[in-house]
C-alpha positions as CSV (number, residue, x, y, z in Angstrom):
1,X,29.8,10.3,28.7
2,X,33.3,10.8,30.0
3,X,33.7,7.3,27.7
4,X,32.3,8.9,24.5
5,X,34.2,12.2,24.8
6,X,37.7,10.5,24.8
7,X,36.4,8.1,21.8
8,X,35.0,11.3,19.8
9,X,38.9,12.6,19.2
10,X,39.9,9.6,17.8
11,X,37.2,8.9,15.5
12,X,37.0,12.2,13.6
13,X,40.4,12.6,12.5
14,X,39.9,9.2,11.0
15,X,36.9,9.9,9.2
16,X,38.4,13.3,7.7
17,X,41.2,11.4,6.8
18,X,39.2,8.5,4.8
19,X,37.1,11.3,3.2
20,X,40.4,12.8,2.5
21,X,41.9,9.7,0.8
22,X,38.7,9.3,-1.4
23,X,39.1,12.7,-2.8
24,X,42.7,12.1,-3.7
25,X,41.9,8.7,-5.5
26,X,39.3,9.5,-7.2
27,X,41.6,13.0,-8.7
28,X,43.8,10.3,-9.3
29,X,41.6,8.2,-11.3
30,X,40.1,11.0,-12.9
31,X,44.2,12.3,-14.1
32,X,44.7,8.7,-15.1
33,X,41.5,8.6,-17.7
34,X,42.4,11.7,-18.9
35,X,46.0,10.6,-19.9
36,X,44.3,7.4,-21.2
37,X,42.3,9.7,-23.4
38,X,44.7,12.2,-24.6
39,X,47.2,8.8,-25.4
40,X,45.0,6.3,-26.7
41,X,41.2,7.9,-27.1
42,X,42.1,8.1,-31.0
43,X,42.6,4.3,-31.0
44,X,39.9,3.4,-28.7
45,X,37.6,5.2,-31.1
46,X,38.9,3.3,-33.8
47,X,38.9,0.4,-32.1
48,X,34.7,0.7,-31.4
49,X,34.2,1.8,-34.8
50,X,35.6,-1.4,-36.6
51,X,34.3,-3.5,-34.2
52,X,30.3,-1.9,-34.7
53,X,31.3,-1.9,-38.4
54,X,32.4,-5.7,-38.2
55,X,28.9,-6.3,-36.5
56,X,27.1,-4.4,-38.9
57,X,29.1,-6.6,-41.7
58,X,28.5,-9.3,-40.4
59,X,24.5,-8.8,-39.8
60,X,24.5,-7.7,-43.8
61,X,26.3,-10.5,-45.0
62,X,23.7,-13.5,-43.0
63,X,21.3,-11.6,-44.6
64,X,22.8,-12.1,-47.8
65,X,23.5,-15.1,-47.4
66,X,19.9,-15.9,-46.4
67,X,18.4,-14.2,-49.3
68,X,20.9,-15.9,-51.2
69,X,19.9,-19.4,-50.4
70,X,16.3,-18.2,-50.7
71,X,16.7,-17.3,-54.5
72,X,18.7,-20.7,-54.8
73,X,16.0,-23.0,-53.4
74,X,13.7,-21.1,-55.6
75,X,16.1,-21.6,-58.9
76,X,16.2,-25.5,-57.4
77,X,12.4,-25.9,-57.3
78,X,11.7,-24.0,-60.6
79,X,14.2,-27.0,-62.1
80,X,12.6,-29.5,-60.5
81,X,9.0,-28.4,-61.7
82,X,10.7,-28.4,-65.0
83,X,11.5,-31.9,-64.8
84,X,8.5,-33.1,-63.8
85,X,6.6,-31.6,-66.5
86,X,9.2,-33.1,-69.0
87,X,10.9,-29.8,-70.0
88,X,14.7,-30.7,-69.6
89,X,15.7,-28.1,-71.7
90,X,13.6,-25.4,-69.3
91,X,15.4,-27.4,-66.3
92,X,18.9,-27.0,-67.4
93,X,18.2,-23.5,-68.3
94,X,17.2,-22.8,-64.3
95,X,20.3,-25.0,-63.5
96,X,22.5,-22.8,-65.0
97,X,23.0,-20.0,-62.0
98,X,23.3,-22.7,-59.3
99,X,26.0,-24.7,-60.9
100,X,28.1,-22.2,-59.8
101,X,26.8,-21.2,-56.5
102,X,28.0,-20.5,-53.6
103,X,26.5,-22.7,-51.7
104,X,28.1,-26.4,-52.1
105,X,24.7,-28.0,-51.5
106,X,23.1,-26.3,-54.4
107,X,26.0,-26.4,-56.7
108,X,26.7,-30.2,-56.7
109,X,22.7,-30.6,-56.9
110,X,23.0,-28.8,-59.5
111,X,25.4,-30.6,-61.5
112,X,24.2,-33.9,-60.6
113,X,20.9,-32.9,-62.4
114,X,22.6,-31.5,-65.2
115,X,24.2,-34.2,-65.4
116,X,21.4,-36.2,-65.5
117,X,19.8,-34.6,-68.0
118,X,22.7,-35.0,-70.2
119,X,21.9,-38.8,-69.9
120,X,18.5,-38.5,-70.6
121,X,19.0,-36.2,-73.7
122,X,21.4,-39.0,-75.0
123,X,24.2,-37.1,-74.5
124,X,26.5,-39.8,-72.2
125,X,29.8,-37.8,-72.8
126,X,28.6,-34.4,-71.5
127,X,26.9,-36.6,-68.9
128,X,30.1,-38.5,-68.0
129,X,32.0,-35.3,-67.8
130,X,30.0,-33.7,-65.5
131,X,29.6,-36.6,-63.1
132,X,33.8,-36.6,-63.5
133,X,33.3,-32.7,-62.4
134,X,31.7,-33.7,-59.3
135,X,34.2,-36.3,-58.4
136,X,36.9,-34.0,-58.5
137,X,35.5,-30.8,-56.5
138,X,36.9,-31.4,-53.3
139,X,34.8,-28.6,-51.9
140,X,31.6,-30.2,-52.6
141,X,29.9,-32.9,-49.3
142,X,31.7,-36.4,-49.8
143,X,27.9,-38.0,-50.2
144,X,27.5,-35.9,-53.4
145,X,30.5,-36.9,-54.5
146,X,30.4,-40.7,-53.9
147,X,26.9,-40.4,-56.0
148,X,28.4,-38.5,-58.3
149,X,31.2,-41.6,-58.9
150,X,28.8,-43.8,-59.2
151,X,26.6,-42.6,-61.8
152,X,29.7,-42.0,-63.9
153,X,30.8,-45.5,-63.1
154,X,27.5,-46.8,-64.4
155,X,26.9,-44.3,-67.3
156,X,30.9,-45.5,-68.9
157,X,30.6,-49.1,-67.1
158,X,30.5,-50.9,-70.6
159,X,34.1,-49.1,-71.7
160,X,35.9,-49.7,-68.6
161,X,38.1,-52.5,-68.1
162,X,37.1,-54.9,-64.7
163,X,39.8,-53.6,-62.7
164,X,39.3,-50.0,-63.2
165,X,35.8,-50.7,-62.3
166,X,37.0,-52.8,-59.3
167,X,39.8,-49.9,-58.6
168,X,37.3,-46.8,-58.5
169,X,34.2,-48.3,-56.5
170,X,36.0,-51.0,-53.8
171,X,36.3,-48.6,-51.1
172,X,32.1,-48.0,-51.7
173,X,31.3,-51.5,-52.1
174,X,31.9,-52.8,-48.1
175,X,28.6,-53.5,-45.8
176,X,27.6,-50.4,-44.0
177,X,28.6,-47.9,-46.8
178,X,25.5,-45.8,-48.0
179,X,26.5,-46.7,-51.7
180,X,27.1,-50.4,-51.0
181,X,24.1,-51.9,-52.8
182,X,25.1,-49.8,-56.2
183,X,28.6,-50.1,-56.0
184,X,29.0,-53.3,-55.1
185,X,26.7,-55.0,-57.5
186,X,29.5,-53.8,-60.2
187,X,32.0,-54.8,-58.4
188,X,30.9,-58.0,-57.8
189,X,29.8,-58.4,-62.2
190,X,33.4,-56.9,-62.5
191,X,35.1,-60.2,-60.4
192,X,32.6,-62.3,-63.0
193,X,34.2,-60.4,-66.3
194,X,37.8,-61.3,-64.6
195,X,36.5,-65.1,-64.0
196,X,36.9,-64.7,-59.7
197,X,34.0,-66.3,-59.0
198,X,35.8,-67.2,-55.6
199,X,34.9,-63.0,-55.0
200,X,32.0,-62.4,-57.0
201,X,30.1,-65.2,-55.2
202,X,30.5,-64.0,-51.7
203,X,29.8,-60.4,-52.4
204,X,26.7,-60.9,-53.9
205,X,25.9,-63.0,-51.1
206,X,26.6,-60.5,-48.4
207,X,24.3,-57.9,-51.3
208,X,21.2,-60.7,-50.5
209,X,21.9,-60.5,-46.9
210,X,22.0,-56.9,-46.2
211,X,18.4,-55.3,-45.1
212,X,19.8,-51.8,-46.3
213,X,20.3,-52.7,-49.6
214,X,17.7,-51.5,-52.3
215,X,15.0,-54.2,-52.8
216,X,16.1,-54.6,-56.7
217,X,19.6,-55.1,-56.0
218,X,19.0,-57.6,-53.4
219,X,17.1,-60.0,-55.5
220,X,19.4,-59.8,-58.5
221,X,22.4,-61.0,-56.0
222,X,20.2,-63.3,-54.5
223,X,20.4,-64.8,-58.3
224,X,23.7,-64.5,-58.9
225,X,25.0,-65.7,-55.3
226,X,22.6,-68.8,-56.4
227,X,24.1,-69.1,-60.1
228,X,27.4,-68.9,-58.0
229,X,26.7,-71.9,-55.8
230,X,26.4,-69.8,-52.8
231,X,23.1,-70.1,-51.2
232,X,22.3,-66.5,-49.8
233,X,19.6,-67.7,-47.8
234,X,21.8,-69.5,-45.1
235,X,24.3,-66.9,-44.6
236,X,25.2,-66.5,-41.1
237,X,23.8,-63.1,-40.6
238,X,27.0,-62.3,-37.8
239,X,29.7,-63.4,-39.7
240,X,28.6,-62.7,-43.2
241,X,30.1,-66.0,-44.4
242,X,28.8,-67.7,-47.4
243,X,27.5,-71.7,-47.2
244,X,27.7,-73.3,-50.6
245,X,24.9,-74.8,-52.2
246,X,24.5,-78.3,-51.9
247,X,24.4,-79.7,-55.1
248,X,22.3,-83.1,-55.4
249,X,23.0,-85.4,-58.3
250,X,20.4,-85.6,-61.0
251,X,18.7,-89.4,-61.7
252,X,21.5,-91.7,-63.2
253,X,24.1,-89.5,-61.9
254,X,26.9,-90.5,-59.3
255,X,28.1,-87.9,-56.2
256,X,31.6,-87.8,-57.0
């Protein structure tokens, strides 16, 4: 007992003095928020206003943007019925909004289709000029664009010289390119127009070999690589290097 009386000094002057301490820091705090207020309350207002308005910008513009793209796609599909049915002029007509869309997708789709009604309307040089507008939009997706370059390739393919042929479609027409089949079946008739058989041959040889090329293509190099005196067929499938056809001397003919 003796024990807890001399403890029982000690320990409540401490505990006033810790309640004591909490009551000042909290009027501390409390002055400090209340300077904080009256200095900056007018910003911090400001500053939680534009940021809810931001948010609530930002919500109303995805939902723009969402019913946006759902008018487009139906605009798209309403062309693409048109087509089908054989009413080009009722397709170009629901072309006409998304050609200048917002949305990159839908506006080089667009254009592409125009474009390709143009051709089948017998209009090449509307056609031509809108592939050419494709080409040059650097906003549009590169895939659009590479399609786009080569159906104007093949739509003016007759009035270009070889080399501009050659010039516009070589970086397309290498193995593993998504536009290697089209583009380098021209490139390859281009080396023929030039007389470089030594580069038409091969290409059309590696156009035989490659699985990814369409069908069509395929056997029309297969044909050429032959006329060539490449024979496709024995390629070495790793190193892609063309074996020459053997040739075999007809009856009454010597092997020179």
């Amino acid at each position: 007992m003796a024990r807890n009386k001399d403890q029982a000094p000690e320990e409540k002057p401490d505990h006033q003095e810790q309640v004591f301490l909490r009551e000042v820091d909290e009027a501390v705090r409390e002055d400090q928020l209340k300077n904080i207020a009256a200095r900056y309350g007018l910003w911090i207002f400001a500053a939680v206003v534009i940021g809810l308005a931001s948010l609530a910008g930002w919500i109303f513009y995805q939902n723009n943007q969402d019913e946006a793209s759902g008018l487009r796609s139906e605009e798209y599909v309403a062309a693409i019925d048109s087509i089908r049915q054989n009413n080009l002029d009722g397709a170009s007509k629901a072309l006409d909004p998304l050609t200048d869309a917002g949305q990159p997708g839908y506006r080089a789709a667009a254009q592409l289709l125009q474009a390709n009604i143009a051709l089948e309307k017998n209009d090449p040089k509307k056609a031509i000029a809108g592939y050419a507008k494709v080409v040059a939009d650097d906003s549009l997706p590169k895939p659009f664009r590479d399609l786009a370059l080569i159906r104007q390739t093949t739509a003016e393919f007759d009035s270009l010289k070889p080399q501009q042929v050659i010039d516009r479609l070589k970086p397309l027409a290498v193995p593993g390119n998504a536009w290697f089949g089209s583009a380098g079946e021209m490139v390859a008739i281009s080396y023929l127009n030039m007389n470089k058989s030594d580069l038409a041959g091969p290409l059309f040889a590696q156009l035989a070999k490659d699985d990814n090329v369409p069908a069509t293509i395929r056997s029309r190099a297969l044909q050429m690589a032959g006329v060539e005196g490449i024979d496709a067929v024995e390629m070495d499938g790793d190193d892609k290097k063309a074996v020459p056809l053997k040739v075999v001397p007809a009856e009454g003919e010597t092997k020179e």
